[in-house]
Gaussian input, Z-matrix of N, CA and C with variables (Angstrom, degrees):
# hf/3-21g

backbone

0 1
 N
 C     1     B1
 C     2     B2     1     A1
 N     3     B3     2     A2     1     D1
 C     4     B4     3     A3     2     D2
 C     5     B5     4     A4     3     D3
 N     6     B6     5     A5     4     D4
 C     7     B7     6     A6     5     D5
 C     8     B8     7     A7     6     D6
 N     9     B9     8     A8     7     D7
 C    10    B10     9     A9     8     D8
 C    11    B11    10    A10     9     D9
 N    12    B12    11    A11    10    D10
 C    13    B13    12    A12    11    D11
 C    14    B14    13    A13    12    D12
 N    15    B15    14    A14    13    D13
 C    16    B16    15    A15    14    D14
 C    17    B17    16    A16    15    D15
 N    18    B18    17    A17    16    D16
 C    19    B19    18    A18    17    D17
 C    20    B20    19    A19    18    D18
 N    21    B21    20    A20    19    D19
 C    22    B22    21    A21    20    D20
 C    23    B23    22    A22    21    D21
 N    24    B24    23    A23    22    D22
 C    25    B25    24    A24    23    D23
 C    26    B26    25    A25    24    D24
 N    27    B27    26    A26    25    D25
 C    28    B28    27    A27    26    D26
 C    29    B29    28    A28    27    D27
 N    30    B30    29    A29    28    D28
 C    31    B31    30    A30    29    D29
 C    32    B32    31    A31    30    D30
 N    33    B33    32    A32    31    D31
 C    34    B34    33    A33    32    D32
 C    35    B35    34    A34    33    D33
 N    36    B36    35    A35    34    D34
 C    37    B37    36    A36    35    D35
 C    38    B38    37    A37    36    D36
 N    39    B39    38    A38    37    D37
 C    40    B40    39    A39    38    D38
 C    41    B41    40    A40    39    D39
 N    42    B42    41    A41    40    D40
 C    43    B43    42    A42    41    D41
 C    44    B44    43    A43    42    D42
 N    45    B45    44    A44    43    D43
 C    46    B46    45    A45    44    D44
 C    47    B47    46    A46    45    D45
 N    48    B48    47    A47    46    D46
 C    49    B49    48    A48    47    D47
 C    50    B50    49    A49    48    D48
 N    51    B51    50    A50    49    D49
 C    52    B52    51    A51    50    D50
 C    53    B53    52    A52    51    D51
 N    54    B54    53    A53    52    D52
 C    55    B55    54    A54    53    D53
 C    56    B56    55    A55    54    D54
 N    57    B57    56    A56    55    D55
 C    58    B58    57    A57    56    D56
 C    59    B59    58    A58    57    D57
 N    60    B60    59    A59    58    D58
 C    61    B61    60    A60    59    D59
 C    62    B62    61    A61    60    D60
 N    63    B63    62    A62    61    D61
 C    64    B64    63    A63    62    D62
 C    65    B65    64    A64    63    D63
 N    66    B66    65    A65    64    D64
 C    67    B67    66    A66    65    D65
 C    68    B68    67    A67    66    D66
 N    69    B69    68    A68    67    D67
 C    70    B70    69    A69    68    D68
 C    71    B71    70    A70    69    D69
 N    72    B72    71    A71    70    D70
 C    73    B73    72    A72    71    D71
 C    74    B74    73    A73    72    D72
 N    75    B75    74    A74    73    D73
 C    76    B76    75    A75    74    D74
 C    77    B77    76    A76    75    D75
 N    78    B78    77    A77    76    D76
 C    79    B79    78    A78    77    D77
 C    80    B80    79    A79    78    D78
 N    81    B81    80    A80    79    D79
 C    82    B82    81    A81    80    D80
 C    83    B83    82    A82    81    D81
 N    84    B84    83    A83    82    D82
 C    85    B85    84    A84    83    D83
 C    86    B86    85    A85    84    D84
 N    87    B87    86    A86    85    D85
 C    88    B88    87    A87    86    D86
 C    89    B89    88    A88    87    D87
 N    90    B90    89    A89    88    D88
 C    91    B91    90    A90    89    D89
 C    92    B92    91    A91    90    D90
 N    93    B93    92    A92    91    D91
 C    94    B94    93    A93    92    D92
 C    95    B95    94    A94    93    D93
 N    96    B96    95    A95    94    D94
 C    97    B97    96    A96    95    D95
 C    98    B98    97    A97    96    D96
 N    99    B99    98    A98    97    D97
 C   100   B100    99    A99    98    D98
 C   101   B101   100   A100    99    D99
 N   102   B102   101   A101   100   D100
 C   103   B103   102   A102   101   D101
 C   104   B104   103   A103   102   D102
 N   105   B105   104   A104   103   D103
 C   106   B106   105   A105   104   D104
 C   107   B107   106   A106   105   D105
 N   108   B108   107   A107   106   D106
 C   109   B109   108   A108   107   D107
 C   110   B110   109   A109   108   D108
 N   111   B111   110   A110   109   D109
 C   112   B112   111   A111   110   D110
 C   113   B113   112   A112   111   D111
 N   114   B114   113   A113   112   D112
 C   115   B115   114   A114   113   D113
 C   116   B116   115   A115   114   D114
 N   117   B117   116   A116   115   D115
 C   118   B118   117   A117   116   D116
 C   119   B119   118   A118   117   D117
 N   120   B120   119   A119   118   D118
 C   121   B121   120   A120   119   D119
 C   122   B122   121   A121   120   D120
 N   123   B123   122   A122   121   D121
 C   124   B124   123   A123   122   D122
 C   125   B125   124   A124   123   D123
 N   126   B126   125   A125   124   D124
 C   127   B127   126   A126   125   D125
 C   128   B128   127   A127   126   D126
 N   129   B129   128   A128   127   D127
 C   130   B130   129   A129   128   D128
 C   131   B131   130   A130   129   D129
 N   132   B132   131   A131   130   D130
 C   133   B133   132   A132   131   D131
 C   134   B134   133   A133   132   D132
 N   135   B135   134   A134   133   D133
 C   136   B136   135   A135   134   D134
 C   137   B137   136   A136   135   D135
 N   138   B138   137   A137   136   D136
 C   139   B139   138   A138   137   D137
 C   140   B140   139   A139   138   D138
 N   141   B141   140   A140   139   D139
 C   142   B142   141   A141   140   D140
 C   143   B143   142   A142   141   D141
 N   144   B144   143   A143   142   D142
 C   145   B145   144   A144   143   D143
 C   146   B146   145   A145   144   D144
 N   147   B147   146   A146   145   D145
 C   148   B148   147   A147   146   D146
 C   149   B149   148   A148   147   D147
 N   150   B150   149   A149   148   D148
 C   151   B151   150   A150   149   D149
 C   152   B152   151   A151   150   D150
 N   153   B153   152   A152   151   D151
 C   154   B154   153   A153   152   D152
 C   155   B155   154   A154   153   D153
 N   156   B156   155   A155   154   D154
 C   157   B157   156   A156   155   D155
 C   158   B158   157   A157   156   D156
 N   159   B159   158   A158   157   D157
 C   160   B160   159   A159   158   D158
 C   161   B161   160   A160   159   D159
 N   162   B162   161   A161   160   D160
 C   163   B163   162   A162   161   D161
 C   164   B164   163   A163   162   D162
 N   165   B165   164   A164   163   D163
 C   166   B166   165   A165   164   D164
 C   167   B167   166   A166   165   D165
 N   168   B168   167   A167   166   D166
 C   169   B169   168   A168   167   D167
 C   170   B170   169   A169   168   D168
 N   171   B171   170   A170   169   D169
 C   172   B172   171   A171   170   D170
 C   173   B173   172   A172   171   D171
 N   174   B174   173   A173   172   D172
 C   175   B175   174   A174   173   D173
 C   176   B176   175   A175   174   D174
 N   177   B177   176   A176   175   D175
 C   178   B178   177   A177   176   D176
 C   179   B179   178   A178   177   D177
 N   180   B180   179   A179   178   D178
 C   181   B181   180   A180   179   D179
 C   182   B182   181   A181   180   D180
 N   183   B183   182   A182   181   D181
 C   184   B184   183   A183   182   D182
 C   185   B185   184   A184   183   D183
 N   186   B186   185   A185   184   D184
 C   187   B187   186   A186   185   D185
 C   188   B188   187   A187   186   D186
 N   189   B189   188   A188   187   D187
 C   190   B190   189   A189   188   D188
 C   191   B191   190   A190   189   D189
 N   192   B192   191   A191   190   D190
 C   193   B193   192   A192   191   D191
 C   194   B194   193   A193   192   D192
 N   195   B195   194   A194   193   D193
 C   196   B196   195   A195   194   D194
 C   197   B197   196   A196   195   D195
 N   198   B198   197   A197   196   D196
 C   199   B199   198   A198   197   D197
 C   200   B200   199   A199   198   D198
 N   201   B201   200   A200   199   D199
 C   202   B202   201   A201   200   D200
 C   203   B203   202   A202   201   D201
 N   204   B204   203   A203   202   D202
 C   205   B205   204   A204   203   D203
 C   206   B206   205   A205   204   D204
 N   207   B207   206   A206   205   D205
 C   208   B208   207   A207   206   D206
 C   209   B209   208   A208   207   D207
 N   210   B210   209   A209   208   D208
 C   211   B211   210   A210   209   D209
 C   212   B212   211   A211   210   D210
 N   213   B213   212   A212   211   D211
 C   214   B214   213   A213   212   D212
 C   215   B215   214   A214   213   D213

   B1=1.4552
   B2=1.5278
   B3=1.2048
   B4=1.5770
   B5=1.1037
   B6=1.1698
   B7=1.9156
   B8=1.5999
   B9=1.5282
   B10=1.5548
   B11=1.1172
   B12=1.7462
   B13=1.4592
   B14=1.1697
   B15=1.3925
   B16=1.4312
   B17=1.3259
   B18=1.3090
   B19=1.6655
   B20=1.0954
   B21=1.2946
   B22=2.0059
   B23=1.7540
   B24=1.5621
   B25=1.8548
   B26=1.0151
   B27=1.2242
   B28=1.2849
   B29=1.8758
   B30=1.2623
   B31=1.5303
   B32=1.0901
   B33=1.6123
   B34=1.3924
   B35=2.1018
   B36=0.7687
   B37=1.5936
   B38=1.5519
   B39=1.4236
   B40=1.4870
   B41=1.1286
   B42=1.5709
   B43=1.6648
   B44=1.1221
   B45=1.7490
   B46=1.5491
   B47=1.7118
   B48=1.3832
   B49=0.9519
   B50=1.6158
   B51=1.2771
   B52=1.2421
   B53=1.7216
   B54=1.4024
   B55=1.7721
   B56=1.1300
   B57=0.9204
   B58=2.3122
   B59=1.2508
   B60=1.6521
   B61=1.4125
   B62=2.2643
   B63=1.4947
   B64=1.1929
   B65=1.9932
   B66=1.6119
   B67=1.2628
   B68=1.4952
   B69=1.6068
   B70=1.2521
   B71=1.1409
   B72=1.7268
   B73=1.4364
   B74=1.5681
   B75=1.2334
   B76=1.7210
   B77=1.6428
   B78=0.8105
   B79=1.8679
   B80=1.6628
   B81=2.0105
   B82=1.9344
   B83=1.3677
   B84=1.8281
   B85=1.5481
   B86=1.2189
   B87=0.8831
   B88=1.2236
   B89=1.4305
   B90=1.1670
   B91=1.8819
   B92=1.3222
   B93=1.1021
   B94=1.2148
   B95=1.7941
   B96=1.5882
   B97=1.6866
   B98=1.6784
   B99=1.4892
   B100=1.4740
   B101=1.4182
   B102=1.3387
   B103=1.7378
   B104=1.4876
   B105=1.5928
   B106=1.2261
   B107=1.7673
   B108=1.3071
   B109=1.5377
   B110=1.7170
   B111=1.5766
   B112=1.2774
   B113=1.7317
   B114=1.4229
   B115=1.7456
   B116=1.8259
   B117=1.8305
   B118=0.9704
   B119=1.8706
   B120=1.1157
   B121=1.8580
   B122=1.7142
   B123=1.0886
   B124=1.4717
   B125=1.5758
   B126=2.0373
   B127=1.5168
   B128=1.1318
   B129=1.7983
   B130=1.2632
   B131=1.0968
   B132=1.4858
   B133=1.7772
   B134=1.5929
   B135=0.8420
   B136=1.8946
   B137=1.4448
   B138=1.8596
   B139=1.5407
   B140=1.3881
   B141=0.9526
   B142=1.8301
   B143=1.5357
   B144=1.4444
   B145=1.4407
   B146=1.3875
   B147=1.5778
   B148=1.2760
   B149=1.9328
   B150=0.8963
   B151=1.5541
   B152=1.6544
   B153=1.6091
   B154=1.7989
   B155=1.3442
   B156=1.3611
   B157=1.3031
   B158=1.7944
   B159=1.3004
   B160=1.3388
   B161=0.9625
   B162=1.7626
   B163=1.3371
   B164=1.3590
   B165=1.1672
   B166=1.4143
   B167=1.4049
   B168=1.6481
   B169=1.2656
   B170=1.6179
   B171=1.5001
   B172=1.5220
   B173=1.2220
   B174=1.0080
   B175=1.7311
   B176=1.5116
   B177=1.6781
   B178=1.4217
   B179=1.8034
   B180=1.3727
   B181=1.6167
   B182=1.6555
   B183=1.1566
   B184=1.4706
   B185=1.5687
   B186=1.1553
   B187=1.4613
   B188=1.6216
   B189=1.4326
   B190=1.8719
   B191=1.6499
   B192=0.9812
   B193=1.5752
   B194=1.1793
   B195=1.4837
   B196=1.2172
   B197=1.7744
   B198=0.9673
   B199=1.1787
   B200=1.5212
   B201=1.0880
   B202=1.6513
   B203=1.2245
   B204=1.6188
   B205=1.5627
   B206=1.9023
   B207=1.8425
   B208=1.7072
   B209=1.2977
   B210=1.8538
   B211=2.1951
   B212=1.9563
   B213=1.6242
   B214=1.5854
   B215=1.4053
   A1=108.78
   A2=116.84
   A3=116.28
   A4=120.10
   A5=105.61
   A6=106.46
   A7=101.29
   A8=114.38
   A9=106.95
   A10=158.14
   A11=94.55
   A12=105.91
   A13=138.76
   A14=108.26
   A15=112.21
   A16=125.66
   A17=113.74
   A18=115.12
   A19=103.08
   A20=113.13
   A21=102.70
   A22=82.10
   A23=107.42
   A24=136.46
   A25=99.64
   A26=153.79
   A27=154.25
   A28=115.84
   A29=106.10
   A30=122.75
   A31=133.76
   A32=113.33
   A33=113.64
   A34=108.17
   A35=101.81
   A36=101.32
   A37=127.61
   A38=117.20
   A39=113.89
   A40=140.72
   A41=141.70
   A42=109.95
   A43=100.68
   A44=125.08
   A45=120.35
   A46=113.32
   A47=115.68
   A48=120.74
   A49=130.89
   A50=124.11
   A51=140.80
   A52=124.56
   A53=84.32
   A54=112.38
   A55=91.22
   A56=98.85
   A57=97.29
   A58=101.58
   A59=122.81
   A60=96.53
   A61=76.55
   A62=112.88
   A63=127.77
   A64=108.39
   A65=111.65
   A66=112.29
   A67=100.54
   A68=132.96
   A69=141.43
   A70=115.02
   A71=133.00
   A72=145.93
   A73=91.35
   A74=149.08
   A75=148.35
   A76=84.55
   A77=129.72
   A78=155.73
   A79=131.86
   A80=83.01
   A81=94.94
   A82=76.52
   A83=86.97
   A84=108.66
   A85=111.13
   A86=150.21
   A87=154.60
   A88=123.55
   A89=125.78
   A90=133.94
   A91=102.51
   A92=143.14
   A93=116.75
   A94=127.63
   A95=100.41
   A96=116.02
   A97=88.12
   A98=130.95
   A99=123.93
   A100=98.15
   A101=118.34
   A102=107.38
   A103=119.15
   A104=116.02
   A105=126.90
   A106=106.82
   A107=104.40
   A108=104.79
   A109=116.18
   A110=118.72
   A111=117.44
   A112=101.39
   A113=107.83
   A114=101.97
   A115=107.50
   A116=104.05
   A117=97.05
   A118=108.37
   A119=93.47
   A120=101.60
   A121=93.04
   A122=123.06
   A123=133.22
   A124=137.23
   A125=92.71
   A126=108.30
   A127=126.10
   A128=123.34
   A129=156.23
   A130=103.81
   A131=112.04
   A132=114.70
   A133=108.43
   A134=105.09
   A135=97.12
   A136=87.64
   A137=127.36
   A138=104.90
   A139=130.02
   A140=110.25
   A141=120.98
   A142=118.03
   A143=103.92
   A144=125.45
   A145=119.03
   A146=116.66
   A147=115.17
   A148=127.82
   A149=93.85
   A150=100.85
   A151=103.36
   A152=106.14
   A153=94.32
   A154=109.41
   A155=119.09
   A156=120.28
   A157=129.30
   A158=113.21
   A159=134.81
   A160=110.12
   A161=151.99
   A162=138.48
   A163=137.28
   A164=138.04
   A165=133.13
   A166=110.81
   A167=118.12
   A168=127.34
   A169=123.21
   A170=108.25
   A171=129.10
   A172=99.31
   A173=133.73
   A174=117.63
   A175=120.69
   A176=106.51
   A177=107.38
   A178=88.62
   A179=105.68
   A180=128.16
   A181=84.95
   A182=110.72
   A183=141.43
   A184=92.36
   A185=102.16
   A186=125.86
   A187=121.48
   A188=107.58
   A189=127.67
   A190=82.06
   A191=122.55
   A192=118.08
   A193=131.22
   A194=110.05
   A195=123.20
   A196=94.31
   A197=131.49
   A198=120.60
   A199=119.00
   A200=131.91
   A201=136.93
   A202=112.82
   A203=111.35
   A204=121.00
   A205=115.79
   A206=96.26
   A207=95.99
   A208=104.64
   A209=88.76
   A210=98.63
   A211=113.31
   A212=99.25
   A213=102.00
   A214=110.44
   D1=134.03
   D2=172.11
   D3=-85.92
   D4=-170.83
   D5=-171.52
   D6=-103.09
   D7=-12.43
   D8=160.95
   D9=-88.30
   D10=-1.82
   D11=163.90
   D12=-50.72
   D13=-25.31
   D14=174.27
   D15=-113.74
   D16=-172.07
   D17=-169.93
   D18=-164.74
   D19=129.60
   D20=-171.75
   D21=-152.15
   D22=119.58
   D23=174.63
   D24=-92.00
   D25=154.34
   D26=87.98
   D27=-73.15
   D28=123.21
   D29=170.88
   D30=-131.21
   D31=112.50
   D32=-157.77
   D33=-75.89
   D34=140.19
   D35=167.82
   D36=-120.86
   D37=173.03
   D38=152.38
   D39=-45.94
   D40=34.17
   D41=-130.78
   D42=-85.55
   D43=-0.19
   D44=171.67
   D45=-58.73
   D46=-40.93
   D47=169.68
   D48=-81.12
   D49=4.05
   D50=170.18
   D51=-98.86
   D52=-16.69
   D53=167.34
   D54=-76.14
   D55=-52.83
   D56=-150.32
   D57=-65.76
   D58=-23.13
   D59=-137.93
   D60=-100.45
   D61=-29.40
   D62=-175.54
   D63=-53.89
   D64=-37.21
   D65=-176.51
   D66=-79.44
   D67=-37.94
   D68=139.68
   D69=-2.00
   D70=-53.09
   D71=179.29
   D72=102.79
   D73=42.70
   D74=-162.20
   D75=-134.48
   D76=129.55
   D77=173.10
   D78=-112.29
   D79=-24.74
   D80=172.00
   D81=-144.89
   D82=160.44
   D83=157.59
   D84=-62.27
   D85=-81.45
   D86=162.44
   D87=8.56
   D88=-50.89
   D89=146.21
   D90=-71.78
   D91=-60.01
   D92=177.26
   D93=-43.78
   D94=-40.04
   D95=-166.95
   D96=-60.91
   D97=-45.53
   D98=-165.71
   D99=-69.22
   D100=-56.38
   D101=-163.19
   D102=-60.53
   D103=-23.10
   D104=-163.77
   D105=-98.58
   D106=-19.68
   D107=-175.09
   D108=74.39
   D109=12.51
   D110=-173.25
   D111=-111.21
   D112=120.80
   D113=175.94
   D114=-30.10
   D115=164.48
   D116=179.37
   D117=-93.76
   D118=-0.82
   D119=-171.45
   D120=-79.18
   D121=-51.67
   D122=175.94
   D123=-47.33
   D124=-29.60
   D125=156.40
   D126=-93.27
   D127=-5.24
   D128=177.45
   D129=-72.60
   D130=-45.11
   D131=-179.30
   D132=-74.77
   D133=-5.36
   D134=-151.45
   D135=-117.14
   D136=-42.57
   D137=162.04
   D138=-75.84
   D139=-2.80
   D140=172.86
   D141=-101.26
   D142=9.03
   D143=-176.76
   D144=30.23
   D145=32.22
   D146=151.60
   D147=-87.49
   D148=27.34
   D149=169.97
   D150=-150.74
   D151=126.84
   D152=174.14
   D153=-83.91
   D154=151.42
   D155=160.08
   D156=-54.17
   D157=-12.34
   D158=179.36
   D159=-97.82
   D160=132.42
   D161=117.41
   D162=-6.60
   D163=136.99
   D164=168.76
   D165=-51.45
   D166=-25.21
   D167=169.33
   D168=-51.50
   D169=-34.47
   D170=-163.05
   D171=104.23
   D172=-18.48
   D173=-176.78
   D174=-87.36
   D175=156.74
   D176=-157.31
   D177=-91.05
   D178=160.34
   D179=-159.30
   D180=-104.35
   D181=130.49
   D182=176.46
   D183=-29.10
   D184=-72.54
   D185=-173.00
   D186=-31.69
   D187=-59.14
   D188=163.82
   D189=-55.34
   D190=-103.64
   D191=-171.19
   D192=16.00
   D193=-60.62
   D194=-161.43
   D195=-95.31
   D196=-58.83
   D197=161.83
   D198=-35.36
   D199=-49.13
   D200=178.33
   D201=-57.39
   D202=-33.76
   D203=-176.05
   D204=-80.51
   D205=-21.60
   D206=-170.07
   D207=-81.62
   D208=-33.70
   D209=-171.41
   D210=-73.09
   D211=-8.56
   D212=-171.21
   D213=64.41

């Protein structure tokens, strides 16, 4: 057996935000991105936690906002 048969990822995610958006009744970004008004690349960043919801400033990004405000 070689050492390339396999492939093993680990990827960390949001799942706080994959909760929220699932008790929400939202299943893809994509229905969620319409009801919420937030691109879907933008909620893409924020469950794959390559974008913070905060500024380097400390301040929260329009974007988290508006999502925080649809999910309550």
């Amino acid at each position: 057996m070689s050492d390339k048969e396999f492939r093993v990822e680990v990827r960390v995610k949001n799942n706080l935000l994959y909760k929220a958006m699932e008790r929400a009744g939202f299943y893809t970004v994509s229905a969620f991105s319409d009801a919420c008004g937030v691109q879907q690349t933008t909620i893409g960043e924020y469950l794959n936690m390559k974008k913070a919801p905060m500024t380097s400033a400390g301040e929260w990004r329009a974007s988290a906002m508006k999502i925080a405000d649809y999910l309550q």
